[in-house]
N, C-alpha and C positions, 0 to 999 in steps of 0.2 A: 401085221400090226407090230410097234414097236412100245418095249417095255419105259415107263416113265414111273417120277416119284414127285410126288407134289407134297410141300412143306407148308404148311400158310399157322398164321394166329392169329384170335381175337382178342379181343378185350376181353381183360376177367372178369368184368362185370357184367359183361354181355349174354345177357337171359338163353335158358335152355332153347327158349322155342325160335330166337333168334339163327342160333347156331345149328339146330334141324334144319331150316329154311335154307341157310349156306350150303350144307354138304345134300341139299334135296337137289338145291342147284346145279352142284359140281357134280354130282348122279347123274341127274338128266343132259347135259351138257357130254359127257363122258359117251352113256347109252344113245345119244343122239347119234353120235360122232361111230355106231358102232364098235364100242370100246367094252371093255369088261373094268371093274374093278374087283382088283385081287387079294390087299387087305387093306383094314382101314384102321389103324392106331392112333389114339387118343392121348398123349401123353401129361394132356393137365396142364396145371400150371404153372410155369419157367418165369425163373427171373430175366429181365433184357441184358445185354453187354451195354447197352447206353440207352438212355432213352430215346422213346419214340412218339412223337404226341402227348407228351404228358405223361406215358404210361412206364414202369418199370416191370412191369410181371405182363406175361402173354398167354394164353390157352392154346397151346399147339395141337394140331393133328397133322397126322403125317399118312400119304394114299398112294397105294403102289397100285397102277394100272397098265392095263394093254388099250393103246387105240392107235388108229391112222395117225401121222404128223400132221396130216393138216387140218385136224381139232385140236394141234396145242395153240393155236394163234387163236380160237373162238374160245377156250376155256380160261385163256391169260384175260383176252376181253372182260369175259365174265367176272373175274375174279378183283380186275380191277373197278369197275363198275361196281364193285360189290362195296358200301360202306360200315358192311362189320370187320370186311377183312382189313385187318391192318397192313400187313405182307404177305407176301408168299412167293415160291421157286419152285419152278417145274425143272426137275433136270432128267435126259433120256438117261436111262437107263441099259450100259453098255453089256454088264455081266449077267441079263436076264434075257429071256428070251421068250 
C-alpha cells in the first residue's frame, strides 16, 4: 500500500450532519479499497484565493492514508459525485511509507 494525502472543502455553511456523511463516505470507500486511515485533520474555516461558486471561505479537512493505487481512481469518483464537496486533491505521498 502506498501512502496518500487527500485535501477537499466544503461549504461553510454545510451542516454538521452533512459533513459526517462525506468523511463516512471517504471511510468506507478507503476501508473498502483495503486502506487504513492514519490521521484525520480538521482545519476549519479558510478564506478562498478567489472565488469559487459563489463562495469565499471553505471548511477544509485534510486525511493522510495508506491504500492500494487502484482505490484512488474509485475515491476521486466518489468525491466528485459528491455535491458537498466543493474541491479536493489526492496527492501520493512520496516521503511516507
Amino acid at each position: 500500500m502506498k501512502a496518500y494525502e487527500l485535501l477537499f472543502f466544503v461549504a461553510p455553511t454545510t451542516d454538521d450532519e452533512h459533513r459526517a456523511g462525506v468523511m463516512k463516505r471517504i471511510e468506507t470507500t478507503i476501508t473498502e479499497g483495503n486502506g487504513t486511515l492514519d490521521n484525520v485533520d480538521e482545519w476549519g474555516k479558510r478564506k478562498l484565493a478567489y472565488e469559487i461558486n459563489g463562495l469565499t471561505e471553505g471548511d477544509y479537512t485534510l486525511i493522510d492514508f495508506h491504500v492500494d493505487p487502484q482505490c484512488i481512481a474509485e475515491l476521486d469518483r466518489v468525491l466528485r459525485i459528491n455535491d458537498s464537496v466543493v474541491r479536493h486533491m489526492i496527492v501520493a505521498r512520496t516521503d511516507r511509507d
